[in-house]
Backbone as a printed PyTorch tensor [residue, N CA C, xyz], in Angstrom:
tensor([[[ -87.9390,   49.1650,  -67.6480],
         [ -86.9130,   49.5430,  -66.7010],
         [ -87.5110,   50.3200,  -65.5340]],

        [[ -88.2290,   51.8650,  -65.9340],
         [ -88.9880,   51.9540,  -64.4930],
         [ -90.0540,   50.9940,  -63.9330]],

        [[ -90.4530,   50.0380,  -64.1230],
         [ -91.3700,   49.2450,  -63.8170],
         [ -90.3460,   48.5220,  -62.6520]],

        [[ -89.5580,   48.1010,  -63.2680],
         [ -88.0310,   47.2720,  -62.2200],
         [ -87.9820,   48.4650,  -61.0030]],

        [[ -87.7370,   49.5280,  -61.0140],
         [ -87.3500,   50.7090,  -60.4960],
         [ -88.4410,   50.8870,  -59.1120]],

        [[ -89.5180,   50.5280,  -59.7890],
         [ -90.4660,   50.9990,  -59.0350],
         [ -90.6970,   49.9570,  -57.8140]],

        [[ -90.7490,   48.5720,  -58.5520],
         [ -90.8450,   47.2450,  -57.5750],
         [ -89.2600,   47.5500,  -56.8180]],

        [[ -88.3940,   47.8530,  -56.7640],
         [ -87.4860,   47.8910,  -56.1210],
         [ -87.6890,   49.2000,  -55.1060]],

        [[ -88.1190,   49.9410,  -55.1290],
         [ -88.9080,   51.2220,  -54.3280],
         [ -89.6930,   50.2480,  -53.4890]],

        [[ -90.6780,   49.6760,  -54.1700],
         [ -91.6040,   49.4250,  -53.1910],
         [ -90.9780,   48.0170,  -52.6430]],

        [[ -90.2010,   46.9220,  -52.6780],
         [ -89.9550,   45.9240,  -51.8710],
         [ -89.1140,   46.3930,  -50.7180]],

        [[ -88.1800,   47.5770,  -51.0980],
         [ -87.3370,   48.2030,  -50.0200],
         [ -88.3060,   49.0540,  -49.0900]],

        [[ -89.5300,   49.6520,  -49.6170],
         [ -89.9710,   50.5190,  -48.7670],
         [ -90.9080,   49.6450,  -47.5740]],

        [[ -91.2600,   47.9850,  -48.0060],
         [ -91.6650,   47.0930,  -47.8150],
         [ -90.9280,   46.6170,  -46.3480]],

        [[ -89.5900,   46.4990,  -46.2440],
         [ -88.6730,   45.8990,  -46.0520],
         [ -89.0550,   46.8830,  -45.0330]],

        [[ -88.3650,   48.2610,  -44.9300],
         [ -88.2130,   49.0670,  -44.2680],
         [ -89.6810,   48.9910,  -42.8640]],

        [[ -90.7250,   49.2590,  -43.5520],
         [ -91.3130,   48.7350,  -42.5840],
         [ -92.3050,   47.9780,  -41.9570]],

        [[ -91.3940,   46.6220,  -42.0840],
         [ -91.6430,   45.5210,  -41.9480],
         [ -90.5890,   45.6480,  -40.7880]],

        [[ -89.2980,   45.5490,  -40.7650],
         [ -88.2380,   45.8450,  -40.4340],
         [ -89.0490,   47.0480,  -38.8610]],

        [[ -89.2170,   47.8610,  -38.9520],
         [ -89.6700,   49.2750,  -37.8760],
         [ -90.6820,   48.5790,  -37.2250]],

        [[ -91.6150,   47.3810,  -37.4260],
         [ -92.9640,   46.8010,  -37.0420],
         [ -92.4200,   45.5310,  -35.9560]],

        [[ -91.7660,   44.5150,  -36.9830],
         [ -91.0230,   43.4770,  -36.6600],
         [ -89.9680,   43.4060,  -35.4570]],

        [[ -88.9380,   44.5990,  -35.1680],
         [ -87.9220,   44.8220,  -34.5510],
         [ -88.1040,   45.2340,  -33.1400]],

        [[ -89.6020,   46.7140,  -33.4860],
         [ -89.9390,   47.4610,  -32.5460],
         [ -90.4070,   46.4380,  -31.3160]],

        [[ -91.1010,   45.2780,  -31.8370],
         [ -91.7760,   44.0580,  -30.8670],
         [ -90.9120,   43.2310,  -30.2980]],

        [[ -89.5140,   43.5110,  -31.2150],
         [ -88.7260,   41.8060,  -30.6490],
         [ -87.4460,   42.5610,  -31.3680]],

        [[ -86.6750,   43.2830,  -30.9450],
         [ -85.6660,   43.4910,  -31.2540],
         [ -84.3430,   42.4130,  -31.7530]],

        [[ -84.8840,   41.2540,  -31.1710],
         [ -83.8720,   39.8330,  -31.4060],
         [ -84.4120,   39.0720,  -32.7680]],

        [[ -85.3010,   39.8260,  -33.5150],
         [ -85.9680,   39.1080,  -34.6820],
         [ -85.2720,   39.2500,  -35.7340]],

        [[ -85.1580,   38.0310,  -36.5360],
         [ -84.1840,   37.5640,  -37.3980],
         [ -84.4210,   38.6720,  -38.5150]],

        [[ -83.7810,   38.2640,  -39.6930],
         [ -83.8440,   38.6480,  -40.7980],
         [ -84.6840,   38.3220,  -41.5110]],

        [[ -84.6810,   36.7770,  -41.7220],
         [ -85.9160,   35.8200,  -42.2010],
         [ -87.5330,   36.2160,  -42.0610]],

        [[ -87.4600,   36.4910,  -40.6680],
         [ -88.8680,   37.0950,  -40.4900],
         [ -89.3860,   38.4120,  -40.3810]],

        [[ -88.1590,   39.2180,  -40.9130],
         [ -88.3400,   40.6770,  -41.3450],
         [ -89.0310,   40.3700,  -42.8370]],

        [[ -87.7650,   39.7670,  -43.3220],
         [ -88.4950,   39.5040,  -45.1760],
         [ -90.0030,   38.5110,  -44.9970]],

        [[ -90.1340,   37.9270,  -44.1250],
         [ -91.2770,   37.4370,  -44.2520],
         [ -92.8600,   38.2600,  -44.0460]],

        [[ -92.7930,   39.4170,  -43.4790],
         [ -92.9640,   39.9880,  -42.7950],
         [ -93.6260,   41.4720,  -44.0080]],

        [[ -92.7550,   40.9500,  -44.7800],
         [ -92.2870,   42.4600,  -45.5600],
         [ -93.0510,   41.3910,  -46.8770]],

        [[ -93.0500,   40.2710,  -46.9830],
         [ -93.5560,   39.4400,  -48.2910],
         [ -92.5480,   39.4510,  -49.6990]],

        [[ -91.0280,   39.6420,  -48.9980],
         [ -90.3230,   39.2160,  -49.5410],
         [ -89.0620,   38.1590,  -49.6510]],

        [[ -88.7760,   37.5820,  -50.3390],
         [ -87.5840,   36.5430,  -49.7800],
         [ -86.2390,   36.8330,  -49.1240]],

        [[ -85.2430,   36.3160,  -48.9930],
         [ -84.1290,   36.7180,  -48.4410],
         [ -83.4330,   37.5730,  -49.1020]],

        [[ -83.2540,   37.0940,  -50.6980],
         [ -82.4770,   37.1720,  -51.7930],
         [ -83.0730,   38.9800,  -52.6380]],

        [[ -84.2060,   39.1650,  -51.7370],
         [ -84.2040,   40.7300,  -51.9070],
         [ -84.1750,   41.4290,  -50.8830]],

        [[ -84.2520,   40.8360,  -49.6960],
         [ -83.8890,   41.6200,  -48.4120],
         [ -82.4050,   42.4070,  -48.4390]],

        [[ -81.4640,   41.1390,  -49.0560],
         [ -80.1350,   41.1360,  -49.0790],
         [ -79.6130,   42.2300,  -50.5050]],

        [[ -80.3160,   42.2680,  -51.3870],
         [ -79.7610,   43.4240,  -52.4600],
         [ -80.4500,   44.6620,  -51.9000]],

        [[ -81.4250,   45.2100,  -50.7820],
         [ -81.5210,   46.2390,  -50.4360],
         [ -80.1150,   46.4600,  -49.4550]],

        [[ -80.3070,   45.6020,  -48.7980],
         [ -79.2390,   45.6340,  -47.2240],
         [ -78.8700,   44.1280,  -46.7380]],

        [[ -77.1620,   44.7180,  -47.2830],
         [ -76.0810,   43.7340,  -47.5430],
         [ -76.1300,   43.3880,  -45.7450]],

        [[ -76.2150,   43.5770,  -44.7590],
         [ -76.1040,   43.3480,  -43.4840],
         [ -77.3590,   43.8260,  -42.8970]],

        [[ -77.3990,   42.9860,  -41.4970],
         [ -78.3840,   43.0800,  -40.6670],
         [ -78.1610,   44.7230,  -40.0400]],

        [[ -76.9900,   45.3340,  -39.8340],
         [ -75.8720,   46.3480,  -39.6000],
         [ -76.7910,   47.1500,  -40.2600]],

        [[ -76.4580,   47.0840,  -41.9620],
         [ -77.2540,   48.4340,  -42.4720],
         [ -78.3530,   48.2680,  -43.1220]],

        [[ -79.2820,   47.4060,  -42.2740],
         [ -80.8810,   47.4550,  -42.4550],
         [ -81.1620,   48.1940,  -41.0750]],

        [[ -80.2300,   47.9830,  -40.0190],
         [ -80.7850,   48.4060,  -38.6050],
         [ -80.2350,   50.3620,  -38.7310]],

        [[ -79.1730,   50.5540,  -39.2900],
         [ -78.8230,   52.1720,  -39.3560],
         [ -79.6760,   52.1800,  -40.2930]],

        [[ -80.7920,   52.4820,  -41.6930],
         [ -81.3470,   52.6870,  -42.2000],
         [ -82.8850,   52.7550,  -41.4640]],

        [[ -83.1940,   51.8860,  -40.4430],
         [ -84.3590,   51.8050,  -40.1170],
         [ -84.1960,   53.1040,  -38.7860]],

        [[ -83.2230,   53.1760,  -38.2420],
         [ -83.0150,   54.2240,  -37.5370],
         [ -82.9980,   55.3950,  -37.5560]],

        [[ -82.3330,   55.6580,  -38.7240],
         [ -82.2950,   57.5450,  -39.1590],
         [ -83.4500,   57.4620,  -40.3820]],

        [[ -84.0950,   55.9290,  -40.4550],
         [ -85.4700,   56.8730,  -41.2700],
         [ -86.4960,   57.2200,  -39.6180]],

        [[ -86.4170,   56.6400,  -38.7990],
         [ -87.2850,   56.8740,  -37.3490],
         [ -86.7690,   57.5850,  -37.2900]],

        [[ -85.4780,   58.2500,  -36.9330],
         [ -84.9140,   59.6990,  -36.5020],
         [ -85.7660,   60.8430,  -37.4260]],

        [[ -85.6770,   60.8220,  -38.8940],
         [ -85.8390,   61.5550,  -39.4140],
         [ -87.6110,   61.7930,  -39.3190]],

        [[ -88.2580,   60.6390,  -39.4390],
         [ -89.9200,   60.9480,  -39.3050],
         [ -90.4260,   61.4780,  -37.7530]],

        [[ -89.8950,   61.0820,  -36.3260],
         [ -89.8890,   61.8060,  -35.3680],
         [ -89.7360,   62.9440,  -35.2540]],

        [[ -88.4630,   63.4030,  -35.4840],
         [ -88.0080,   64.6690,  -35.7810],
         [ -88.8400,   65.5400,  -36.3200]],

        [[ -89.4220,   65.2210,  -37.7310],
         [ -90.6400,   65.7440,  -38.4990],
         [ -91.7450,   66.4180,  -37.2020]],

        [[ -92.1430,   64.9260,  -36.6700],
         [ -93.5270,   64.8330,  -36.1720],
         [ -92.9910,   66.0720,  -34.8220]],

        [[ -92.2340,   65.9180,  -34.2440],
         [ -91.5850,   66.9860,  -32.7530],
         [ -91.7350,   68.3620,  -33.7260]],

        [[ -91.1460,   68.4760,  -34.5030],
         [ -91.0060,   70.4780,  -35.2440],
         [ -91.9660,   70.6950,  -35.4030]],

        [[ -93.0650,   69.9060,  -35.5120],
         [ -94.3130,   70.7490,  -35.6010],
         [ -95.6390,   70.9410,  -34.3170]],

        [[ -94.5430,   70.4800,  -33.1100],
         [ -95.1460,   71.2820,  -31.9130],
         [ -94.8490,   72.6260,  -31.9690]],

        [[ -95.8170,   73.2520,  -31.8010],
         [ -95.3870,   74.9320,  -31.3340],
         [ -94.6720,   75.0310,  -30.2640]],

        [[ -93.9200,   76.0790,  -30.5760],
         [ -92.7220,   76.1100,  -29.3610],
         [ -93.6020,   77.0740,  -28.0950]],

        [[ -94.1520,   77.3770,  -28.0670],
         [ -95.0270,   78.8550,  -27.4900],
         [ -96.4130,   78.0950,  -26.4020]],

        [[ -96.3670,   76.6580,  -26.9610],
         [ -97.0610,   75.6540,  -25.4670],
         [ -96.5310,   76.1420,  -24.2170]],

        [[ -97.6910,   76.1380,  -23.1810],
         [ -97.1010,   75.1050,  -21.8800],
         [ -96.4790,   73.8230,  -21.8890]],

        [[ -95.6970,   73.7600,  -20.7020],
         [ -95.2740,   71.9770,  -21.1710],
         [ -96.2840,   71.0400,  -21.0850]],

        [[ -97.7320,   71.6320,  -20.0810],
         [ -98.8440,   70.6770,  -20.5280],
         [ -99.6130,   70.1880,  -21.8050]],

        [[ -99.6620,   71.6460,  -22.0690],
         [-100.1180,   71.4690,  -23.8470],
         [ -98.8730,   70.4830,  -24.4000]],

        [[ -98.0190,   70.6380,  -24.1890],
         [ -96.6670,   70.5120,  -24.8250],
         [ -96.7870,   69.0220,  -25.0320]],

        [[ -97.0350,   68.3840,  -23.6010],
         [ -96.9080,   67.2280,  -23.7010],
         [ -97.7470,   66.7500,  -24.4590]],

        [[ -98.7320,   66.9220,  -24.4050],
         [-100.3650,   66.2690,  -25.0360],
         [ -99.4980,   66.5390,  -26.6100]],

        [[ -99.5420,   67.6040,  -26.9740],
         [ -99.3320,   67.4420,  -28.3600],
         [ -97.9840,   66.9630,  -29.0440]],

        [[ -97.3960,   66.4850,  -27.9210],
         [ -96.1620,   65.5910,  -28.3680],
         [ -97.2420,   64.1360,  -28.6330]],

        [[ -97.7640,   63.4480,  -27.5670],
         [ -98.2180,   62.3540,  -27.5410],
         [ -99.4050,   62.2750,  -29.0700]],

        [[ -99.5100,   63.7180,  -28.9750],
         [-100.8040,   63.1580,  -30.5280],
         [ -99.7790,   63.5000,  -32.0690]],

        [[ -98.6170,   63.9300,  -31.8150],
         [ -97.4220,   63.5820,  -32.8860],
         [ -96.7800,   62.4820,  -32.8980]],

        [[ -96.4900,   61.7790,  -31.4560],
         [ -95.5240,   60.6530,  -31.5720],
         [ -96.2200,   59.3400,  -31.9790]],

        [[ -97.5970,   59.0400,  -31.2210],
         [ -98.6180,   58.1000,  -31.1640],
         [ -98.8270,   57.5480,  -32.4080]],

        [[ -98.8170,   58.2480,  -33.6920],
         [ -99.2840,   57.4960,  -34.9050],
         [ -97.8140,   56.7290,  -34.9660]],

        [[ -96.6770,   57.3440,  -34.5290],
         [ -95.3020,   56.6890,  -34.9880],
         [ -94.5260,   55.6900,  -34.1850]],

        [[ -95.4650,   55.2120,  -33.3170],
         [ -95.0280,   54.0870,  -31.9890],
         [ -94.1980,   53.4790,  -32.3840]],

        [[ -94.4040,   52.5990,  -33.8220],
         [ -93.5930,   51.3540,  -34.3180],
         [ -92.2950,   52.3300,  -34.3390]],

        [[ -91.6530,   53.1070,  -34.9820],
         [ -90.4190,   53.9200,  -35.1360],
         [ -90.1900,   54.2740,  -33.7380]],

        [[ -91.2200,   54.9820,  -32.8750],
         [ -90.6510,   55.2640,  -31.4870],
         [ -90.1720,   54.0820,  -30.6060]],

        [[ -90.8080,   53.1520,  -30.7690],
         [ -90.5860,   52.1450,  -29.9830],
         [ -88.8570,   51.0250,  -30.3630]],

        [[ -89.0870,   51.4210,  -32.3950],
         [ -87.4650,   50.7160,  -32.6150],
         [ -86.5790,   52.0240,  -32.2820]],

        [[ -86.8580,   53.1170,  -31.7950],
         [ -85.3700,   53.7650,  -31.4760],
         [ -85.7140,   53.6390,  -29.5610]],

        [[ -86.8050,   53.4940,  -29.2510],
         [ -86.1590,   53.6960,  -27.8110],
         [ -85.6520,   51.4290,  -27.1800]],

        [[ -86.2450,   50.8780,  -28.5250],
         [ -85.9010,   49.0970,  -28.0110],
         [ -84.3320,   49.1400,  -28.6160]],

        [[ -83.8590,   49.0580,  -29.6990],
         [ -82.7930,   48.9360,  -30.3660],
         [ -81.8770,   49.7530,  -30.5660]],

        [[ -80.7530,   49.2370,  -30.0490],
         [ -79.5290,   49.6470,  -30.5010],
         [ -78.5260,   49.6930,  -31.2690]],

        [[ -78.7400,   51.2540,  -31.7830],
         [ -77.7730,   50.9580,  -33.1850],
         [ -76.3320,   51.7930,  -33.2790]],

        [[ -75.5320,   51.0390,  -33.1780],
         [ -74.1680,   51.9330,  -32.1130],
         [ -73.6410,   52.0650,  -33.7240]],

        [[ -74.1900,   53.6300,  -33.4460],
         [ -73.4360,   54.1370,  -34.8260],
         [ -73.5190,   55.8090,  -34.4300]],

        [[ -72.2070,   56.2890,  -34.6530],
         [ -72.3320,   57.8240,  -33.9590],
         [ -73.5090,   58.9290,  -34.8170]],

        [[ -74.1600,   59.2120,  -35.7570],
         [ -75.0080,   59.9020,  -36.1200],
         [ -76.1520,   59.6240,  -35.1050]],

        [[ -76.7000,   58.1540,  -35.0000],
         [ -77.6840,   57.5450,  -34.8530],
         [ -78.1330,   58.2030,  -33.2400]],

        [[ -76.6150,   57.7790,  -32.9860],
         [ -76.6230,   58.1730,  -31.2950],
         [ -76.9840,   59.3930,  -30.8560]],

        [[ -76.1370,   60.4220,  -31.6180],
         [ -76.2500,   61.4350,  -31.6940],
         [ -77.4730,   62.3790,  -31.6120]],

        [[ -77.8850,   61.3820,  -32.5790],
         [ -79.6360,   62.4250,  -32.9780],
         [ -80.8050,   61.9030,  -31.9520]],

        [[ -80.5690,   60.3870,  -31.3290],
         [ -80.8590,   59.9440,  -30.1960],
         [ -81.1610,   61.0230,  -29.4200]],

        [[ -79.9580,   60.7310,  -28.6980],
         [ -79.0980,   62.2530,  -27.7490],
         [ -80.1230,   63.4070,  -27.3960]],

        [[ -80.2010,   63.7270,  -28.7860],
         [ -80.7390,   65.2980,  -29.1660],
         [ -81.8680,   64.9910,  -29.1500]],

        [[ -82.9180,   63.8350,  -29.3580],
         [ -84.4820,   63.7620,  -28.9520],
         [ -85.0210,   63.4660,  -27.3070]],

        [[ -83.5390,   62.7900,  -26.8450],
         [ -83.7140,   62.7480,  -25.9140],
         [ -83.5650,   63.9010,  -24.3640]],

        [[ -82.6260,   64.6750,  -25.2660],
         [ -82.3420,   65.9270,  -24.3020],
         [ -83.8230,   66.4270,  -24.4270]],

        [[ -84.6370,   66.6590,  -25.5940],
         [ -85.8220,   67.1850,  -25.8510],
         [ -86.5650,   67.2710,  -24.8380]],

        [[ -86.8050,   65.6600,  -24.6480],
         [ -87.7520,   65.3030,  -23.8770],
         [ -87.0530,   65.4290,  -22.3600]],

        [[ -85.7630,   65.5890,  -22.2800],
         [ -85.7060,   65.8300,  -20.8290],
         [ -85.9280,   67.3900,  -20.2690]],

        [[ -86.3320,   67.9540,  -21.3030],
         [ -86.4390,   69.4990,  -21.1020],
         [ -87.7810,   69.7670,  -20.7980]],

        [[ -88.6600,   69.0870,  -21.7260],
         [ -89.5950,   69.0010,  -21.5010],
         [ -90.4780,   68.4660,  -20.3090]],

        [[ -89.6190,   67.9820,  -19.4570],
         [ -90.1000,   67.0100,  -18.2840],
         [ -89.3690,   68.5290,  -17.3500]],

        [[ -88.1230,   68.4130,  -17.3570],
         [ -88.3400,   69.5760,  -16.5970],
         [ -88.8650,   71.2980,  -16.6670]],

        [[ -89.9590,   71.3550,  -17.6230],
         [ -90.6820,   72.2880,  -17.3220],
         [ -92.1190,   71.6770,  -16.8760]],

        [[ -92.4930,   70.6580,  -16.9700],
         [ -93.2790,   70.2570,  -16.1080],
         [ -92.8250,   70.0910,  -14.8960]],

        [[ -91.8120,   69.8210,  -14.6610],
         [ -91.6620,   69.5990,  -12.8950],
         [ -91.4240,   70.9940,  -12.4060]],

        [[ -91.1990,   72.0010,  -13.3390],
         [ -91.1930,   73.5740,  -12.5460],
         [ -92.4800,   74.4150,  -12.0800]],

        [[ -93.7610,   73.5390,  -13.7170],
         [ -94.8110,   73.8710,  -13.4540],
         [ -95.8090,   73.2690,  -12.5860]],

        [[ -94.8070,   72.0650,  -11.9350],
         [ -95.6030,   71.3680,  -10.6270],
         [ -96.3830,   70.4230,  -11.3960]],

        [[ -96.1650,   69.6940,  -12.4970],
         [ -96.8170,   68.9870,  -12.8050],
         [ -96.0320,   67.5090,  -12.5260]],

        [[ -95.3100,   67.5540,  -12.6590],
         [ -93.9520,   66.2920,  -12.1250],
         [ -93.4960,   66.7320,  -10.6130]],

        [[ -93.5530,   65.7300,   -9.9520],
         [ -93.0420,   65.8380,   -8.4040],
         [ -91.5130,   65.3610,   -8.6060]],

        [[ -90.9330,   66.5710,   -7.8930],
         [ -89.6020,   66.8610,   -7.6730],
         [ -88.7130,   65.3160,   -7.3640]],

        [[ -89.6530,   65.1060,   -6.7140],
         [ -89.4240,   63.1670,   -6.3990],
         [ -89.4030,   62.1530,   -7.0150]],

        [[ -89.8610,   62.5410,   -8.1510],
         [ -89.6790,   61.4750,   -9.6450],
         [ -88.3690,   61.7680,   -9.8350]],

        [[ -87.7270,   60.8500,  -10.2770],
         [ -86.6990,   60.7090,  -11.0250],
         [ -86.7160,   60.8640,  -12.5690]],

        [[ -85.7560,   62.3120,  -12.9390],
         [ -85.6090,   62.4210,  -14.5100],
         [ -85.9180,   61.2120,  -15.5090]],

        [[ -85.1370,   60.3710,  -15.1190],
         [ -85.0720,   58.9250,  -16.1550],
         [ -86.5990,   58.4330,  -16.3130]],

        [[ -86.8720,   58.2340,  -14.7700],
         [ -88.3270,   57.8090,  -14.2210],
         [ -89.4160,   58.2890,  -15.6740]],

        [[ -89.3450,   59.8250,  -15.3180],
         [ -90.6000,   60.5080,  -16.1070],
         [ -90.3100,   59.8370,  -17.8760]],

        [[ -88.8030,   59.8030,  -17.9350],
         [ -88.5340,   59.7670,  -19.6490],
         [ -88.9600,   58.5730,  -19.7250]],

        [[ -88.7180,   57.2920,  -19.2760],
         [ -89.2590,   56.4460,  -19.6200],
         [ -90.6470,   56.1710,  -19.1390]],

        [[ -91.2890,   56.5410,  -18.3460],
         [ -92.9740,   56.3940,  -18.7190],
         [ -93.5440,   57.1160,  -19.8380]],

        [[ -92.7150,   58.3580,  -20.2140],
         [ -93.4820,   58.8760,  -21.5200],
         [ -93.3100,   58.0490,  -22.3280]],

        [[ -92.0590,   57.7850,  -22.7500],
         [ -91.8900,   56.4660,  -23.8060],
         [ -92.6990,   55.3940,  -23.5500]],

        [[ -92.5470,   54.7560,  -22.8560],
         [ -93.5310,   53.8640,  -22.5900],
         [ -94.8500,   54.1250,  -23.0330]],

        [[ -96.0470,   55.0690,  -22.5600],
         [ -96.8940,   55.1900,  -22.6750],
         [ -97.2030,   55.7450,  -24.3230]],

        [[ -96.1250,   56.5950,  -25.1090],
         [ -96.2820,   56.6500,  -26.3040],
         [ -96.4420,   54.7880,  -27.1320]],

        [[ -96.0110,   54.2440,  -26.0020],
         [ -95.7840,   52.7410,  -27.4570],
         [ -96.8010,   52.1720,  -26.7290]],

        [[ -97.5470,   52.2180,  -25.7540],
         [ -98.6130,   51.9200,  -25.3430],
         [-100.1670,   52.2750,  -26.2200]],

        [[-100.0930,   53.8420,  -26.0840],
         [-100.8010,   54.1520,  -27.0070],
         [-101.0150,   53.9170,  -28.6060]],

        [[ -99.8650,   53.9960,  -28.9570],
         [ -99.7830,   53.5570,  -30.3570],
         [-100.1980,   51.9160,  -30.3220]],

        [[ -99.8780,   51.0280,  -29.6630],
         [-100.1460,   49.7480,  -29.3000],
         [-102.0610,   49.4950,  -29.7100]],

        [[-102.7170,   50.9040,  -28.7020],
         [-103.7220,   50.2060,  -28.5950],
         [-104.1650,   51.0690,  -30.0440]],

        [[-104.3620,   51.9430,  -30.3610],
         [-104.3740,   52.5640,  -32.0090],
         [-104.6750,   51.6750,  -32.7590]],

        [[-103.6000,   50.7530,  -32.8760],
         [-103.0960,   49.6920,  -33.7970],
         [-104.3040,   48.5350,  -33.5140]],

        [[-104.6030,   48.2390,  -32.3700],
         [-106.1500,   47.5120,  -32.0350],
         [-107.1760,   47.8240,  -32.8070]],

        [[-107.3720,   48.9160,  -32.6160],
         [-108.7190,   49.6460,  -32.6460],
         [-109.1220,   49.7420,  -31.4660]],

        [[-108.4290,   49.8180,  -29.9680],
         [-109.3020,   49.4970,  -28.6470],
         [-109.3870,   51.0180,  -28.3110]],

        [[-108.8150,   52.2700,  -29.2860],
         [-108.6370,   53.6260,  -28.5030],
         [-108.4110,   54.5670,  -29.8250]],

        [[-109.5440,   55.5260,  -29.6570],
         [-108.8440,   56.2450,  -30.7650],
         [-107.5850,   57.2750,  -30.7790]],

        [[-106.8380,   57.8050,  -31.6680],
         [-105.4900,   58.7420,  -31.3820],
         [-105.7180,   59.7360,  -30.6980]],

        [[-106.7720,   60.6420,  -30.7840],
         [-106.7000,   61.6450,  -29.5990],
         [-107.2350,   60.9020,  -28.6300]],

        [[-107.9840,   60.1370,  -28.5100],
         [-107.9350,   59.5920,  -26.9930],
         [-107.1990,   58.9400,  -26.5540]],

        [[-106.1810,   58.5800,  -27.1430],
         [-104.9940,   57.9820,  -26.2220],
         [-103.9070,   58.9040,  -25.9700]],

        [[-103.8860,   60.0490,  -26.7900],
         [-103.1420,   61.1520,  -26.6960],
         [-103.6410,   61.7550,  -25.2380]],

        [[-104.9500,   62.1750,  -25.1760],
         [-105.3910,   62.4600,  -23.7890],
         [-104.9290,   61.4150,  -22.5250]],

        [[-105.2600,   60.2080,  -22.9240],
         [-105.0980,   59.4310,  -22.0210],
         [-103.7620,   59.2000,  -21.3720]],

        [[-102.9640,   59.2100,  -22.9700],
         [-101.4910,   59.3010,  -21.8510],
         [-100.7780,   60.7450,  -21.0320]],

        [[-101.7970,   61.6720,  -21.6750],
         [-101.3160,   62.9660,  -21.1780],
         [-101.5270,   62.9390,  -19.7070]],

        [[-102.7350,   62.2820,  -19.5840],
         [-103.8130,   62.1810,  -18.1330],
         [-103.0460,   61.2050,  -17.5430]],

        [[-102.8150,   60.0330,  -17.6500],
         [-101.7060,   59.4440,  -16.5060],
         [-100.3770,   60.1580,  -16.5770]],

        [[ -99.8200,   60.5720,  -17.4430],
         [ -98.3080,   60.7110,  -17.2570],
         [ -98.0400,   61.8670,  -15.8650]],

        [[ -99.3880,   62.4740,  -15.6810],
         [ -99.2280,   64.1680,  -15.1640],
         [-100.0210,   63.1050,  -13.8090]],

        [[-101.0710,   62.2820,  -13.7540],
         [-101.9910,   62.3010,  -12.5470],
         [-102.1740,   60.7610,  -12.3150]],

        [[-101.2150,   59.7560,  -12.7650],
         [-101.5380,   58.6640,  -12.6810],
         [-102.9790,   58.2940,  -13.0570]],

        [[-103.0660,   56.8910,  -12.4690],
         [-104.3470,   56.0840,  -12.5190],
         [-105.4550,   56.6460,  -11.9220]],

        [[-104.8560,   57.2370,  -10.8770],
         [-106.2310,   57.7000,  -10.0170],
         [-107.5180,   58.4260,  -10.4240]],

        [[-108.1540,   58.9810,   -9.7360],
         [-109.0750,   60.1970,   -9.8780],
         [-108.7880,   61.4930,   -9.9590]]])
């Protein structure tokens, strides 16, 4: 019986992210090729999660909840420069999760909610860089939030290569987000 217990742990934990890997790339990706994905059939995709509905709120507030993790353990007592960098070397290992909550939408009020609240984060965080002159007044709020995002699933992207290691892409996105491409 725990032997059953356990394979059911691990095909769901399977699922799950297969599901956070699969989605984050192609948000329009079936079910079929989640379980395929995950190296399981339909017929256990479906006794974890009776709907596509609550495989997508499950894959969400487990990303809410492992983000969340990875953000509380910035020190609050940074600059927002430090701040940022050591957001990017917390978020970076978790691209696939960052990338299915900032690609997919899962219109469910918790989900949103806690959204919301990572996202106010990061808009706070952008504006203490733009107080500390590190963001030009001329960027647009949205602007800055989505190049950080961006560049977090960038980085994690190349991680996932091998073309960059995690603190150097942590640097790297710290270094464009604040100074662009340039010199």
């Amino acid at each position: 019986m725990s032997h059953m217990r356990a394979k059911r742990v691990s095909s769901r934990d399977a699922i799950c992210s297969a599901g956070l890997e699969v989605l984050s790339r192609n948000p329009g990706a079936s079910l079929n090729e989640i379980a395929i994905r995950a190296g399981v059939g339909r017929a256990t995709l479906h006794r974890h999660f009776a709907s596509r509905d609550d495989l997508m709120r499950e894959l969400a507030l487990m990303a809410l909840d492992e983000t969340d993790r990875a953000i509380e353990t910035i020190p609050l007592d940074l600059d927002a420069t430090s701040g940022l960098m050591a957001m990017f070397e917390a978020l970076v290992p978790l691209g696939a999760r960052f990338g299915f909550l900032a690609n997919v939408a899962v219109d469910e009020p918790e989900v949103v909610r806690r959204y919301a609240a990572q996202v106010d984060g990061l808009s706070s965080l952008v504006d203490d860089l733009r107080s500390q002159g590190q963001i030009a007044v001329a960027i647009p709020q949205r602007w800055a939030i989505e190049l950080i995002n961006g560049l977090i699933w960038m980085s994690w992207s190349l991680v996932q290569r091998g073309e960059v290691a995690p603190r150097a892409a942590a640097e790297l996105a710290t270094r464009t987000a604040l100074r662009g491409l340039g010199d």
